[in-house]
N, C-alpha and C positions, 0 to 999 in steps of 0.2 A: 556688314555693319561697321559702321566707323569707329575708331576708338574710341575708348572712354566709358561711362557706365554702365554695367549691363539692364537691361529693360526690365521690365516687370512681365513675367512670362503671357504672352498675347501682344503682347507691345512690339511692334518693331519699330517704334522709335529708336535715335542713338542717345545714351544718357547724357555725351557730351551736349547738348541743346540745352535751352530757355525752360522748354515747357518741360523737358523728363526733372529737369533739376526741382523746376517748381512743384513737381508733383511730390516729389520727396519732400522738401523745404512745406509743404501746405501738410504733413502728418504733425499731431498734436507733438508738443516740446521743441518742433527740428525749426528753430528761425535764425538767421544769419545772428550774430552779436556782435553790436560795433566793439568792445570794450576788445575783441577778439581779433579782431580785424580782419573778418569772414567775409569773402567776396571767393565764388565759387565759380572757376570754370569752365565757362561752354561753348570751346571753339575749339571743335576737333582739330581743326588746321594749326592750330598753335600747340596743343596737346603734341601732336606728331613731332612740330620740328624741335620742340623743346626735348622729348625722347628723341632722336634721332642726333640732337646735339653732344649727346653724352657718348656717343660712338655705338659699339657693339655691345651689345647685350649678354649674350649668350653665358650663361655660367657666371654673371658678374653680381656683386651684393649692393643694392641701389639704398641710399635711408634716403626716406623723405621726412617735413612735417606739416602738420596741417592736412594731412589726406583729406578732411568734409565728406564730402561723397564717393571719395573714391577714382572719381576719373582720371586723373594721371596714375594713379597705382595701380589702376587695371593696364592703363598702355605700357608703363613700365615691366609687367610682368608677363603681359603678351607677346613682349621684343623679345625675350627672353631671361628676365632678371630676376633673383630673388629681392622682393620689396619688404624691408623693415620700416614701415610706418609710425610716427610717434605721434601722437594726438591729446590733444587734454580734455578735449569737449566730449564727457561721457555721454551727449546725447544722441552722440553719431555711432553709439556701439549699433543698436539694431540696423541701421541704413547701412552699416557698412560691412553686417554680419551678410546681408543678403546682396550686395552688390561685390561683393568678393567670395560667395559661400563656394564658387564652381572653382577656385583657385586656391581654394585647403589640399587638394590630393593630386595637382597637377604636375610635381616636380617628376623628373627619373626617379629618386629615391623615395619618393608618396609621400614626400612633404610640403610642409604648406608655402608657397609662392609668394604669400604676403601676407605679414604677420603685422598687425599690430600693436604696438607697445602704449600703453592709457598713460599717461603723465605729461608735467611741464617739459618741453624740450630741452628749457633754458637747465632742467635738472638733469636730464641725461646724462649718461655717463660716455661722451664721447669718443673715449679712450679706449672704450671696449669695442670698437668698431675695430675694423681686421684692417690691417693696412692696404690702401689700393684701391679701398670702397668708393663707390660712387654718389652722388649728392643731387639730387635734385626736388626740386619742391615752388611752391607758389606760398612763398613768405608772407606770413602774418606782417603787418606793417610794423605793429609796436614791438616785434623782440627785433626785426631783420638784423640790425648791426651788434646787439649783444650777441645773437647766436653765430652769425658770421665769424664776429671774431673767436667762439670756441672751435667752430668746425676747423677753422685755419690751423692755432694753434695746436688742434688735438695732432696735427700731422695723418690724419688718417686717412682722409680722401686725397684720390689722383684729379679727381674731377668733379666739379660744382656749379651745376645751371640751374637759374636762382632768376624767379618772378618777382621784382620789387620795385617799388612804386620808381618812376623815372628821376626822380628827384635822386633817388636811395644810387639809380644806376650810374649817375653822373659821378657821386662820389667814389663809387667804385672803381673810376678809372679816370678818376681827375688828374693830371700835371701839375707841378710845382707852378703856382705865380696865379692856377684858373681861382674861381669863388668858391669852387664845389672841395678842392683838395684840401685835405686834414688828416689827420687823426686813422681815421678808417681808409681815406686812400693809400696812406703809410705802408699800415697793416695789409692789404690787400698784395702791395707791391711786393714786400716781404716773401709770402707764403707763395704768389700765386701771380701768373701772366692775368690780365683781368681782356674781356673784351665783350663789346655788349656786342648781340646779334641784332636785337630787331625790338621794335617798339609794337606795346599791343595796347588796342583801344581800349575807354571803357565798358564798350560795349562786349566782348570778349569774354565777360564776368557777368555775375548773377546775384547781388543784385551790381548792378554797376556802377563801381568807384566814380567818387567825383574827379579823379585823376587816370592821367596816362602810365604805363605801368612797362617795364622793360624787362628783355630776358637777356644775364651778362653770363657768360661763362666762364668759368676760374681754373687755368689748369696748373694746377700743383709743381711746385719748385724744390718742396724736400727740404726748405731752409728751418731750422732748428727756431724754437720761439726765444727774444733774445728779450727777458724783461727788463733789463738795465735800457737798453734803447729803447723800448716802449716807453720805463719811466721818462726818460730825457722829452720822446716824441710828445706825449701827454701834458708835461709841463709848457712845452713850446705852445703849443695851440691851449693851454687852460685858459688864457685871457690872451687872445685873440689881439684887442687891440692896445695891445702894449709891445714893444719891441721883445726879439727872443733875448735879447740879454738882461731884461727887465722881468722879464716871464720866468727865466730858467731863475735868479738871483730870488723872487719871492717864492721862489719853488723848493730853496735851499742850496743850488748851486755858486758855490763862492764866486765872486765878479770877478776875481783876478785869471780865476783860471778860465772864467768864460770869455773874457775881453783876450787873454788868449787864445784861444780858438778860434773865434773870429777871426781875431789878424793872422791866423797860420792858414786860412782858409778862404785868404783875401777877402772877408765878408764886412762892412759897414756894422759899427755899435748899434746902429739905426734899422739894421735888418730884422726883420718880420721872421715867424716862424714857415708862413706858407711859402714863402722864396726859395726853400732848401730841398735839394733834393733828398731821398734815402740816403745812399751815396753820403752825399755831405752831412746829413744827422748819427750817420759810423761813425767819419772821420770826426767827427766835433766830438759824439763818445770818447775814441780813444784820447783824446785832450784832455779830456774833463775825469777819466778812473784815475 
């Protein structure tokens, strides 16, 4: 059986497929919700490499969110992984009591291989994750970059492979000077080497997005979350298309000390915030405390 859902007992379909999903998705309550940004996957082939990009399994604690139906948390826990799943859609408790019900007593110690936790993600307590954990999930589109930037900041995971809309993936590893760099390619750079692997249709989902969708993977840097630079980084890019020393100065940052930094940084009064690299958003910090 390929990975991914288990079948409905007589069924030897794979749950990763069209029709096992729809067959769940057609029980009374269980229907995608846009406001949710539910699009469930059914392409075992992508299931696989997105597990298999997170390394070795064995003994390791994986959180994901968004489990739906369960098909990545079942391949997560088949490679060998303890899965902590966070979900908020209480309509998935029954579908996902009986598509993980054989992986409650399957660990060495008879515990359960994948637990999940009912709540907002965005509320989670990500701190309470054990350092070194691992990350992976098929991101709701409306939280992806608020929760992004918690999991970074929590310092908790080594490693982070993340389904988000291709749009989302550019920024994740956008360069100083592209359209896509801001804000959240900062922060990415910060925490974490970013690199996207591979582009997945929309046909790969269920129901399917009107967009193409990418899996980047994040591998953790151990760098300490630094809110003074954040604040500084936030004000650069608040108003976009104003110069950074026009941005930082409505921001509250006095112009003398910013017109200084600039010239210690050989950088034009007329410089833009997305021109700068990390690198150069420190060094203009240290100027500016």
């Amino acid at each position: 059986m390929e990975r991914g859902l288990r079948p409905k007992q007589g069924d030897e379909r794979p749950l990763a497929s069209a029709g096992a999903v729809w067959d769940l998705m057609s029980r009374p309550g269980i229907t995608p919700e846009k406001r949710f940004g539910q699009n469930f996957l059914i392409d075992s082939s992508v299931v696989k490499k997105t597990v298999d990009a997170l390394g070795p399994l064995e003994g390791k604690t994986v959180y994901e969110v968004g489990p739906g139906m369960g098909t990545l948390t079942r391949a997560l826990a088949e490679a060998g992984a303890k899965v902590v799943a966070v979900e908020m859609d209480r309509r998935f408790r029954p579908v996902l009591e009986e598509t993980l019900a054989d992986l409650k007593t399957t660990s060495p110690q008879g515990l359960s291989k994948a637990e999940v936790v009912w709540g907002d993600a965005l509320l989670f307590d990500w701190n309470s994750a054990s350092p070194g954990s691992l990350f992976a999930a098929n991101l709701p589109y409306n939280i992806a970059t608020p929760l992004l930037t918690q999991l970074l900041v929590s310092g908790r995971f080594q490693r982070l492979v993340v389904m988000v809309q291709k749009e989302v993936a550019g920024r994740l590893v956008a360069k100083p000077g592209s359209k896509n760099y801001g804000l959240l390619s900062l922060r990415v750079e910060h925490h974490a080497k970013a690199k996207k692997l591979f582009d997945i249709p929309p046909g790969a989902f269920s129901p399917a997005p009107k967009v193409t969708s990418s899996v980047v993977l994040l591998e953790a840097t151990n760098a300490p979350d630094n809110p003074a630079l954040f604040r500084l980084i936030e004000a650069a890019f608040g108003q976009r298309r104003k110069t950074l020393k026009n941005a930082l100065v409505a921001a509250g940052y006095p112009a003398d000390r910013v017109l200084e930094g600039l010239e210690a940084l050989s950088l034009s009064p007329s410089v833009r915030g997305e021109a700068l690299s990390l690198a150069q958003f420190k060094s203009l910090l240290a100027r500016l405390a």
